[in-house]
C-alpha positions in Angstrom: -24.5 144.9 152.1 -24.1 142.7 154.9 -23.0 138.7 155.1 -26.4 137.1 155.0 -27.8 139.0 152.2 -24.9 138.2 150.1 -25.6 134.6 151.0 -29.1 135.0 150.0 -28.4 136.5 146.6 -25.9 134.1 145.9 -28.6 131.6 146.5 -31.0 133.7 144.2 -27.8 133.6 141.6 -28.6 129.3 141.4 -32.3 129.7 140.6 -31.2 132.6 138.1 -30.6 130.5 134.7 -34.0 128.1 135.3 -36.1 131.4 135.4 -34.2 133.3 132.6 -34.7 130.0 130.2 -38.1 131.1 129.9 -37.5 134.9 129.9 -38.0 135.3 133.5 -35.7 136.3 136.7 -36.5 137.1 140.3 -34.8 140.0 142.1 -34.1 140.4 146.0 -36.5 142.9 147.9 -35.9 142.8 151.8 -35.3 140.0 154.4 -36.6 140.2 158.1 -34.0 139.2 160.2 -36.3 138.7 163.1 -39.0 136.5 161.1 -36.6 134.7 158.6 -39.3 135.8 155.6 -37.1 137.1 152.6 -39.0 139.0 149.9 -38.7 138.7 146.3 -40.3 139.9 143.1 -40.7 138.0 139.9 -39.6 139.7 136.5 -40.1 139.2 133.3 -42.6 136.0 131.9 -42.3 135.1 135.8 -44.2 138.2 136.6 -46.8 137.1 134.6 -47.4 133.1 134.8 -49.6 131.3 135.8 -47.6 128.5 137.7 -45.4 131.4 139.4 -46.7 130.5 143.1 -45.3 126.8 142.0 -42.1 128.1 140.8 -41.4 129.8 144.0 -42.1 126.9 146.0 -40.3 124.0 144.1 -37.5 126.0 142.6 -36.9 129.2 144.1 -37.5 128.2 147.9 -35.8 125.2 148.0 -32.7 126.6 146.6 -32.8 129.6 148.9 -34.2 127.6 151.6 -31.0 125.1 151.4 -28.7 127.2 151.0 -29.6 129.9 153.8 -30.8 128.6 157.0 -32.2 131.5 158.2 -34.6 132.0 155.5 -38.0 130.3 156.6 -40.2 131.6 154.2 -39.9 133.4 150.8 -42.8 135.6 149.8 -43.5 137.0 146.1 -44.3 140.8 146.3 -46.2 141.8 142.9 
């Protein structure tokens, strides 16, 4: 595993404990180097609520998003 995907899943790693509260998680997929648009999937309750698409914005992307400069965009694969 290269340098910026550790970075990015250490990144995930701070979101982790807000998502599992409520019996969810989120796992790494893929990043595009050439876009900056990292992957993810939801798990769990995530997978299934509601609210998910304002989960990944507020929480998930602005973690990531501070933390990794080269991510410019998360997307949620179902």
């Amino acid at each position: 595993m290269d340098e910026l995907s550790q970075k990015i899943k250490s990144a995930l790693q701070i979101s982790r404990p807000y998502l599992q509260k409520d019996g969810g998680d989120v796992e790494y997929i893929d990043f595009e180097n050439t876009t900056g648009v990292l992957k993810i999937k939801f798990l769990g309750t995530c997978a299934i609520c509601p609210i998910s698409r304002m989960t990944l914005r507020a929480a998930v992307e602005r973690i990531v998003m501070s933390k990794v400069s080269a991510v410019k965009r998360i997307e949620q694969i179902i």
